[in-house]
py3Dmol code that shows the C-alpha trace and the ligand (Angstrom):
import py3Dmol

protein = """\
ATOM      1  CA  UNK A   1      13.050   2.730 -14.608  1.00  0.00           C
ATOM      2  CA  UNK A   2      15.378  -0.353 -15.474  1.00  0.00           C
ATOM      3  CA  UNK A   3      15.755  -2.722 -12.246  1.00  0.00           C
ATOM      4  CA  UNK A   4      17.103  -5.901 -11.593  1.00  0.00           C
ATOM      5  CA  UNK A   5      15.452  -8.012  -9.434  1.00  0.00           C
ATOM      6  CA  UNK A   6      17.266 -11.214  -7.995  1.00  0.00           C
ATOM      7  CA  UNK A   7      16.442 -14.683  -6.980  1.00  0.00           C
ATOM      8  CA  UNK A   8      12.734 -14.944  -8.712  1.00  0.00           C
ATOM      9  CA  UNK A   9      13.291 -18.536  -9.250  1.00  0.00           C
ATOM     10  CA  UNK A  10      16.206 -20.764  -6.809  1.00  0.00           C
ATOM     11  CA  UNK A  11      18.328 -23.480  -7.891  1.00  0.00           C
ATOM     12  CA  UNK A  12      15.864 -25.991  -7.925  1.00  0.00           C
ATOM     13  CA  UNK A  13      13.220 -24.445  -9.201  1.00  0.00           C
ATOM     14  CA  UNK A  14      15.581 -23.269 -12.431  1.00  0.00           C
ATOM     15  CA  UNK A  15      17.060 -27.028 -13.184  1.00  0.00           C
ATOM     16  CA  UNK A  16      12.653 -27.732 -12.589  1.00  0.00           C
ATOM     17  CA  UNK A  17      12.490 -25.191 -15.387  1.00  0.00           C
ATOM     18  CA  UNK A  18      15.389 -26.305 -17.445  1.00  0.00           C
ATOM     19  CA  UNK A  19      14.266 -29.977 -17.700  1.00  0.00           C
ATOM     20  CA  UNK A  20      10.523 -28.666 -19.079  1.00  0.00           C
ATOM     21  CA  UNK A  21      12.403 -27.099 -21.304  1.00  0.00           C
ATOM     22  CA  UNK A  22      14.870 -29.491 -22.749  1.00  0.00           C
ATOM     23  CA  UNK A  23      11.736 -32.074 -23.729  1.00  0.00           C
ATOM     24  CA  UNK A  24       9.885 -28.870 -25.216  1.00  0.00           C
ATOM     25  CA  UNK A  25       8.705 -28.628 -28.535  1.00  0.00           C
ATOM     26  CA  UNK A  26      10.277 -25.002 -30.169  1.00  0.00           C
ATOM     27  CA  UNK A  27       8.790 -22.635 -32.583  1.00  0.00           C
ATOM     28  CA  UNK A  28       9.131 -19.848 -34.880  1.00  0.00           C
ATOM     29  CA  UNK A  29       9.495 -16.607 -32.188  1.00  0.00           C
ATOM     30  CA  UNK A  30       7.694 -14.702 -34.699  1.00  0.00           C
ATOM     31  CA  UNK A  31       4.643 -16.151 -34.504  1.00  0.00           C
ATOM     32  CA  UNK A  32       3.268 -13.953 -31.297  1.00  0.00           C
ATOM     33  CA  UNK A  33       5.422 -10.410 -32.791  1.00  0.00           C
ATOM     34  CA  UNK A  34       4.028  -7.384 -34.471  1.00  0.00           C
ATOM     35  CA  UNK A  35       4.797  -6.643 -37.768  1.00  0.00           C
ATOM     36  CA  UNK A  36       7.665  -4.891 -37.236  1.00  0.00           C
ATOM     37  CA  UNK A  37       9.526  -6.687 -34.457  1.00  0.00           C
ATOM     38  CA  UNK A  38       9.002  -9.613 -36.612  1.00  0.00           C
ATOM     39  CA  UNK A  39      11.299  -8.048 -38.887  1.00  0.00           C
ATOM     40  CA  UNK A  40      13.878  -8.050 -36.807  1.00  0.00           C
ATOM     41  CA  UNK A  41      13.442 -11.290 -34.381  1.00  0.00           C
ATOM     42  CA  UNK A  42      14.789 -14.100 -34.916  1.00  0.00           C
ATOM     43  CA  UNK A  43      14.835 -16.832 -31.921  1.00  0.00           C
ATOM     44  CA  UNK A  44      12.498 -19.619 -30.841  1.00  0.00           C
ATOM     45  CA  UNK A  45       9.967 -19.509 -28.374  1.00  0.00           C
ATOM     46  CA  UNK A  46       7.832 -22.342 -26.397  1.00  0.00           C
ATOM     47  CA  UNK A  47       4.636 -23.555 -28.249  1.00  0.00           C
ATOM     48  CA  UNK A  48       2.285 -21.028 -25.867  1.00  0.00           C
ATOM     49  CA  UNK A  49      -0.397 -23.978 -25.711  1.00  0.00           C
ATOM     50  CA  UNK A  50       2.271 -27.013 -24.764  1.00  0.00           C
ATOM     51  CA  UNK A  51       1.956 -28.486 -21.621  1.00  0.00           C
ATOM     52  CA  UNK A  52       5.961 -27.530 -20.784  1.00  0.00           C
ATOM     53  CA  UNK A  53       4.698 -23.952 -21.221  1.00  0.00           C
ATOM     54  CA  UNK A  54       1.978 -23.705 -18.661  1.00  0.00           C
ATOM     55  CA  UNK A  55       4.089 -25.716 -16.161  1.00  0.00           C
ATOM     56  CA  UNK A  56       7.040 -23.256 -17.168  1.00  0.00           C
ATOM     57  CA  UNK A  57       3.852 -20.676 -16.424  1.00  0.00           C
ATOM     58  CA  UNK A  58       3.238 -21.528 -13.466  1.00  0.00           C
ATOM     59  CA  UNK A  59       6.255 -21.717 -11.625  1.00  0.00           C
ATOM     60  CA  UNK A  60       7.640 -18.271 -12.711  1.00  0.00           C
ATOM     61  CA  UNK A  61       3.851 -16.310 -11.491  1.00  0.00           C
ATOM     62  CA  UNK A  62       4.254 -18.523  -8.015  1.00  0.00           C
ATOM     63  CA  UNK A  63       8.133 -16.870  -8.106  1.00  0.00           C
ATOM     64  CA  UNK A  64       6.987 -13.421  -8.780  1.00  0.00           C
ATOM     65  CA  UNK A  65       4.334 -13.771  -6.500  1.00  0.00           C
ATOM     66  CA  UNK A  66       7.100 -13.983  -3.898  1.00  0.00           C
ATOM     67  CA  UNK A  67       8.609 -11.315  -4.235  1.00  0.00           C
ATOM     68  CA  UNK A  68       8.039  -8.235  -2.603  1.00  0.00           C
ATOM     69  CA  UNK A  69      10.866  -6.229  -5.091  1.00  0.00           C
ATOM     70  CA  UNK A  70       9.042  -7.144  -7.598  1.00  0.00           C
ATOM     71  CA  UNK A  71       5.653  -5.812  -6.362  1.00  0.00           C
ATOM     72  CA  UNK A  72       6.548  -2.568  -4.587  1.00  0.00           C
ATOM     73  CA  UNK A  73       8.775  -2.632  -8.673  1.00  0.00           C
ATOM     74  CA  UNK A  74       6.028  -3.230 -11.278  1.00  0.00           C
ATOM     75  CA  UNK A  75       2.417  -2.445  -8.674  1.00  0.00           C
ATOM     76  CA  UNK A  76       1.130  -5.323 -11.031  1.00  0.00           C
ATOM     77  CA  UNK A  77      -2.870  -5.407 -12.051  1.00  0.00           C
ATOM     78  CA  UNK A  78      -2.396  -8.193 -14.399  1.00  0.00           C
ATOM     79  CA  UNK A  79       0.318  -9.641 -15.843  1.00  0.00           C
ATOM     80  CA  UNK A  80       0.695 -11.839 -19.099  1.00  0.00           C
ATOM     81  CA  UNK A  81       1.369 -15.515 -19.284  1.00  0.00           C
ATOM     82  CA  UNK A  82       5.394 -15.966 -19.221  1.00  0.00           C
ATOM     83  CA  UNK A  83       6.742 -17.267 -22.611  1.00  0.00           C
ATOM     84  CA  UNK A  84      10.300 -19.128 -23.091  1.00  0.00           C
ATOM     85  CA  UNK A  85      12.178 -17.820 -25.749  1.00  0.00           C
ATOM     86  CA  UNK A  86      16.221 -19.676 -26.999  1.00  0.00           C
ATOM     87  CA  UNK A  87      18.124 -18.170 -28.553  1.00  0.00           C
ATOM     88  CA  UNK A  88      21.183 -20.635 -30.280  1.00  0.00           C
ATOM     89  CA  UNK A  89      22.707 -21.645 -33.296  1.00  0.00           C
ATOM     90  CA  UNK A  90      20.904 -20.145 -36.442  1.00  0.00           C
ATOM     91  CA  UNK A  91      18.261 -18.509 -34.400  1.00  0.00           C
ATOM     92  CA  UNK A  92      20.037 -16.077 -32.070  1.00  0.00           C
ATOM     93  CA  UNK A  93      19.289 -12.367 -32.019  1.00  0.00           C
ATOM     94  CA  UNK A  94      16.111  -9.753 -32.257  1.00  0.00           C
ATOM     95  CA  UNK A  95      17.351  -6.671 -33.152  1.00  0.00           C
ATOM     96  CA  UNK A  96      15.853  -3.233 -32.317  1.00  0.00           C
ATOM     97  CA  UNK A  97      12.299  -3.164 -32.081  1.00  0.00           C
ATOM     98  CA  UNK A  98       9.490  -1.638 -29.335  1.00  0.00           C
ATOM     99  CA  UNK A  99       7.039  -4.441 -27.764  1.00  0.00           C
ATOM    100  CA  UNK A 100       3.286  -4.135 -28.960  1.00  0.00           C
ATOM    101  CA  UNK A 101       1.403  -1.766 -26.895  1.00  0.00           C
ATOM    102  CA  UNK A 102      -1.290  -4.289 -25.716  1.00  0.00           C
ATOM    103  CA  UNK A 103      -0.776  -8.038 -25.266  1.00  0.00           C
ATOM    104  CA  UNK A 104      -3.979  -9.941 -26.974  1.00  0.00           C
ATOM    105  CA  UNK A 105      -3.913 -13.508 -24.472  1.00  0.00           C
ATOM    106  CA  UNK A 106      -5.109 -16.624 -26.119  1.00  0.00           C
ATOM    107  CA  UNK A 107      -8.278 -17.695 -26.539  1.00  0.00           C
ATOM    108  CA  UNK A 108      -9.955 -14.467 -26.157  1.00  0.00           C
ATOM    109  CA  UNK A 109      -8.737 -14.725 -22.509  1.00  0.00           C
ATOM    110  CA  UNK A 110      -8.434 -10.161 -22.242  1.00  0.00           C
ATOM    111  CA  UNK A 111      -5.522  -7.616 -23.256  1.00  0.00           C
ATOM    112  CA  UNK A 112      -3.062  -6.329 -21.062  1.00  0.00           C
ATOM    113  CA  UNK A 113      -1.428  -2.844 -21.455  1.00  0.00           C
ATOM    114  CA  UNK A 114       2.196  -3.463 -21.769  1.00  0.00           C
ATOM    115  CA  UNK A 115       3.583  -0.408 -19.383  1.00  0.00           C
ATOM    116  CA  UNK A 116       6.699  -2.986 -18.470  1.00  0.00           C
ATOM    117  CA  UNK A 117       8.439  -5.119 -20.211  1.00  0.00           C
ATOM    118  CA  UNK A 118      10.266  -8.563 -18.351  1.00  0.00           C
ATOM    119  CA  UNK A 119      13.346 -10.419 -18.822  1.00  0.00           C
ATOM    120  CA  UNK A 120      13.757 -13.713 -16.602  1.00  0.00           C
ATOM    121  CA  UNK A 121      16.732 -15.288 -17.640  1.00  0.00           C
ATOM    122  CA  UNK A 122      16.853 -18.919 -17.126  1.00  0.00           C
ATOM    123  CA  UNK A 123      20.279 -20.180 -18.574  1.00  0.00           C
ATOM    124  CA  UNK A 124      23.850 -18.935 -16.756  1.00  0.00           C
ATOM    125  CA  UNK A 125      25.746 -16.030 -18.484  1.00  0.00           C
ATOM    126  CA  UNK A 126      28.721 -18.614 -18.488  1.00  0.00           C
ATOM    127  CA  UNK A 127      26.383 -20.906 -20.685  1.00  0.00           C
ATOM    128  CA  UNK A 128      26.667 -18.327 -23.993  1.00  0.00           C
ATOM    129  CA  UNK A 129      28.300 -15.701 -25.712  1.00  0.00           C
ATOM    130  CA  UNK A 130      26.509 -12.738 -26.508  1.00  0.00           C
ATOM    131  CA  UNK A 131      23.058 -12.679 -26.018  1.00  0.00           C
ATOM    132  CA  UNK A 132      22.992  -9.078 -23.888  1.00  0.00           C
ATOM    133  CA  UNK A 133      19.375  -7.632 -23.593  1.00  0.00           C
ATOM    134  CA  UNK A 134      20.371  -3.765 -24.522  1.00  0.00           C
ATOM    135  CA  UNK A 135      17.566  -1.304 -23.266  1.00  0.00           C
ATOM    136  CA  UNK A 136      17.910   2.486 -25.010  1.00  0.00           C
ATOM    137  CA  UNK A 137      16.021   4.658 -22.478  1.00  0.00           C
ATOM    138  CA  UNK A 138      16.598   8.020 -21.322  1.00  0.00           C
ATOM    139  CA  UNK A 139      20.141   7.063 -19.369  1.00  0.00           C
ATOM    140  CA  UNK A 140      21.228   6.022 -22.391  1.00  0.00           C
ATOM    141  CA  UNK A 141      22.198   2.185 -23.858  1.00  0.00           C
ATOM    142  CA  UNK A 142      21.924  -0.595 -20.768  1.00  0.00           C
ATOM    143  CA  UNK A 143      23.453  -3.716 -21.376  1.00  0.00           C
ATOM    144  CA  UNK A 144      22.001  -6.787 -19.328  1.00  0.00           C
ATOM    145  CA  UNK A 145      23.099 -10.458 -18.635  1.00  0.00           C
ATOM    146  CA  UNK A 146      21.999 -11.457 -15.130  1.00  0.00           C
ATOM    147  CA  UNK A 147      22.602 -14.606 -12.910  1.00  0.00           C
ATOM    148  CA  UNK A 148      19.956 -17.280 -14.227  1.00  0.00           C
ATOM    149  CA  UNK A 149      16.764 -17.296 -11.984  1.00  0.00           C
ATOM    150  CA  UNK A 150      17.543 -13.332 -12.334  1.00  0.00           C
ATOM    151  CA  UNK A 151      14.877 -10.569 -13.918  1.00  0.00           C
ATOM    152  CA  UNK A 152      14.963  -7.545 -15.076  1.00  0.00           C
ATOM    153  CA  UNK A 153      11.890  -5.214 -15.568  1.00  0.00           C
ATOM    154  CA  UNK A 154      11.892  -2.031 -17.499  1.00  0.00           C
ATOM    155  CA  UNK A 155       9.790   0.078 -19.240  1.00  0.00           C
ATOM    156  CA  UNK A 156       7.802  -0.919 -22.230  1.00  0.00           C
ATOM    157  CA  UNK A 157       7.933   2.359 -24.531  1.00  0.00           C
ATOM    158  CA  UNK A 158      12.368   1.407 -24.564  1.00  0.00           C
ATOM    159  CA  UNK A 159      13.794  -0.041 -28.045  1.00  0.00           C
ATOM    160  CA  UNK A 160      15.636  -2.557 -27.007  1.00  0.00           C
ATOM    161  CA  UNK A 161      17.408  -5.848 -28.268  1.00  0.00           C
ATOM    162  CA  UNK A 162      19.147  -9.114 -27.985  1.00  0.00           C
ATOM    163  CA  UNK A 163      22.892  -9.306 -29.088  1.00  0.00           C
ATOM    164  CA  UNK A 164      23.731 -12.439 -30.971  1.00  0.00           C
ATOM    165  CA  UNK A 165      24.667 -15.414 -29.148  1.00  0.00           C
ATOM    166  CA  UNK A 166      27.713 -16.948 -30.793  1.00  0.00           C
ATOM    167  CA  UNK A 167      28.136 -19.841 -28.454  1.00  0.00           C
ATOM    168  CA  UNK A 168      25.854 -21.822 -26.562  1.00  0.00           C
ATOM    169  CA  UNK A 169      22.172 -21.543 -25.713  1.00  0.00           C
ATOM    170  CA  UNK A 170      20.436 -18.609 -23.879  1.00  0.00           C
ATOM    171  CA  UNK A 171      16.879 -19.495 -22.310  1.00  0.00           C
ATOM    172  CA  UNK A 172      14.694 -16.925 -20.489  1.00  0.00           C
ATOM    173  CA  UNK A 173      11.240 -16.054 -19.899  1.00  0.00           C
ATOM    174  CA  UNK A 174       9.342 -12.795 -21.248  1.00  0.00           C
ATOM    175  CA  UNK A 175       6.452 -11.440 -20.315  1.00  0.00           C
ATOM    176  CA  UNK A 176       4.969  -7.649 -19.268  1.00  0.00           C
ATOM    177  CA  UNK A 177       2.894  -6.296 -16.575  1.00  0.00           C
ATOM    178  CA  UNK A 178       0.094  -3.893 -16.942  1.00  0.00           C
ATOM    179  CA  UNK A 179       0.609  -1.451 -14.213  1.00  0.00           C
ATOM    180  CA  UNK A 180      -1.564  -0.578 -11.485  1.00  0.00           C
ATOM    181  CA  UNK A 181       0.372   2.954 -11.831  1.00  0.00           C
ATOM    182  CA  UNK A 182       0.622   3.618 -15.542  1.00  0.00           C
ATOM    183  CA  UNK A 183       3.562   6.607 -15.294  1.00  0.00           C
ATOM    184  CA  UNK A 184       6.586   5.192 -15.377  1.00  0.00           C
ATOM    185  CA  UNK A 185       7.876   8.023 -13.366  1.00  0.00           C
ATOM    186  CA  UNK A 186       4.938   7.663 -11.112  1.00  0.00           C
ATOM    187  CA  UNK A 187       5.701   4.405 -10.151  1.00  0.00           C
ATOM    188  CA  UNK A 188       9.749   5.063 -10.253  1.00  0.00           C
ATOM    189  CA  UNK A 189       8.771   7.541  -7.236  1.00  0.00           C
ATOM    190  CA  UNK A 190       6.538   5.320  -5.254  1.00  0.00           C
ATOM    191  CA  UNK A 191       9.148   2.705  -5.906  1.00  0.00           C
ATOM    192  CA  UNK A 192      11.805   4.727  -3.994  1.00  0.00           C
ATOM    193  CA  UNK A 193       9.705   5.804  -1.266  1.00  0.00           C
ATOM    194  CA  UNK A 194       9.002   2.113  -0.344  1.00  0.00           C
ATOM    195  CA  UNK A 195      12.451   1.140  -0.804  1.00  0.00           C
ATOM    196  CA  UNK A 196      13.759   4.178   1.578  1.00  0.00           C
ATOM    197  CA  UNK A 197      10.669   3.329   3.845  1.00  0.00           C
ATOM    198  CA  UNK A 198      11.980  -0.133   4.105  1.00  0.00           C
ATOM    199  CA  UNK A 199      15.342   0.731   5.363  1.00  0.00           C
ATOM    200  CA  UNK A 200      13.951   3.194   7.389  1.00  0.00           C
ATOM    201  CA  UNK A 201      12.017   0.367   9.334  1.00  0.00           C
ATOM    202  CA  UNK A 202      14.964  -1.514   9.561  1.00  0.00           C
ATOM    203  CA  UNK A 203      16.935   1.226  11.258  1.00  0.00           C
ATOM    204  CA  UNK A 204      14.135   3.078  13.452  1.00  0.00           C
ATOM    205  CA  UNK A 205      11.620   0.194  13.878  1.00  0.00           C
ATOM    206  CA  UNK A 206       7.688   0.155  12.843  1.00  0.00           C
ATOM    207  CA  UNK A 207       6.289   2.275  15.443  1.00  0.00           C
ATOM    208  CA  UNK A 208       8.155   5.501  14.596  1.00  0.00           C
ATOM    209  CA  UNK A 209       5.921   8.589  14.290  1.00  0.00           C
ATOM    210  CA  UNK A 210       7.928   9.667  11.077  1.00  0.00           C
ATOM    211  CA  UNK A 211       7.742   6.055   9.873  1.00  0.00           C
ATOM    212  CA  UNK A 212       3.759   5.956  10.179  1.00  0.00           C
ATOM    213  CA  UNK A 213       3.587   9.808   9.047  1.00  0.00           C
ATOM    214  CA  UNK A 214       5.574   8.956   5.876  1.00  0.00           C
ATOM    215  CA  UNK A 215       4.418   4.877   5.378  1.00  0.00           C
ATOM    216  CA  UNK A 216       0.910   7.295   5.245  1.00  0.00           C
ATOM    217  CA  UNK A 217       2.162   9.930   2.367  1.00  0.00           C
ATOM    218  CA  UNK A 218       3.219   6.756   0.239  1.00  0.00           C
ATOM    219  CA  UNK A 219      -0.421   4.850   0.213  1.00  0.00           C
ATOM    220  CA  UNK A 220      -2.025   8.547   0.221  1.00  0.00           C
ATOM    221  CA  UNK A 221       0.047   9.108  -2.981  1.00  0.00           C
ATOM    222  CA  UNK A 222      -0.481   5.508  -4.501  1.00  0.00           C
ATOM    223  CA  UNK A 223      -4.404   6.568  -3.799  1.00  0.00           C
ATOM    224  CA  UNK A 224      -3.527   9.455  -5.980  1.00  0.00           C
ATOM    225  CA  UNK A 225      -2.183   7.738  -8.610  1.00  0.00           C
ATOM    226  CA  UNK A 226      -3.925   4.123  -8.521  1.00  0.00           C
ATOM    227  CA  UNK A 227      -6.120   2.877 -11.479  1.00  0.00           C
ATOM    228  CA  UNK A 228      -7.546  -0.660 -10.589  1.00  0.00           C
TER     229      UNK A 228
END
"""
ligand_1 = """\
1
NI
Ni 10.861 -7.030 -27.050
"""
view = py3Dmol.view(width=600, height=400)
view.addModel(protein, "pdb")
view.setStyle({"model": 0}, {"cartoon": {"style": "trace"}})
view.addModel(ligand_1, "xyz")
view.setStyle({"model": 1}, {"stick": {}})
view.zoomTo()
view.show()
């Protein structure tokens, strides 16, 4: 499942974001790659230990925390420490490549399973050329350049890539969730039930037997399903 999720960071939290990142010191992306994505990336990302990075950190986990698309999305049971990446100028692309299968943190701080890749673009798609992130799943190629403060989650078995950026600078965050539900099309299911649900309470209120009966199926299924 490839969803965009809106509005994970607002307008002042983003130019909050930008500034860290303008007085940021840059590095070689492929220091934190496997072998083969290394191959093919070529970008810059934050220092992970600077002191712009955890503050970056910090305020992107408080946005996700927010956001209740992004839960009932991704069921999270732990998610890895948001990078910055930029691409611009000789440093622009990462071609076609598959994310490591398990995320070693720093400092011998645990692993985390990488069932979902994340995308949380930080710079304007008016502010480059280029620079789509293009997801090959099962649907076929997706192209994606969202509003900035924007994410998009999707699965982490896709090859995907970024499309050079021939003008300007694009900045976003990356990072992946280890899943609570580990089937993609597990959680793709629950995902629609609680989005349906939602409307449904909208519509016919809380108290509805149908709404109880079926708000009941989708925690007895997520009981099914659940690995904490
Ligand atoms: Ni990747």
């Amino acid at each position: 499942m490839l969803l965009h999720i809106p509005r994970i960071l607002g307008a002042q939290e983003l130019s909050q974001a930008r500034r860290l990142l303008q007085r940021a010191a840059w590095v070689d992306g492929r220091s934190t790659s496997g072998e083969q994505a290394a191959l093919a990336k070529n970008n810059e990302q934050l220092a992970e230990a600077s002191e712009e990075n955890r503050a970056l950190q910090q305020l992107v986990l408080a946005g996700l925390e927010r956001s209740p698309e992004f839960f009932a999305a991704t069921l999270p049971k732990q998610i890895s420490p948001p990078l910055a990446n930029r691409y611009s100028g000789a440093h622009n692309t990462f071609g076609n490549h598959v994310d490591s299968a398990v995320r070693f943190l720093r400092n011998g701080a645990g692993r985390v399973r990488t069932d979902i890749s994340c995308t949380l673009f930080l710079s304007s798609p008016e502010d480059y050329e280029g620079g789509e992130l293009v997801v090959e799943d099962t649907f076929g190629k997706q192209r994606v350049k969202l509003a900035a403060g924007d994410a998009v989650v999707y699965p982490g078995t896709s090859v995907h890539r970024v499309e050079p950026v021939t003008r300007g600078a694009r900045l976003a965050c990356f990072f992946w969730v280890q899943s609570m539900v580990r089937s993609d099309e597990q959680r793709r299911l629950l995902y629609d039930m609680d989005l349906h649900l939602r409307q449904l309470r909208t519509r016919i209120g809380d108290e509805d037997p149908a709404v109880i009966g079926l708000t009941a199926t989708y925690h007895n299924l997520l009981r099914q399903w659940i690995d904490l």
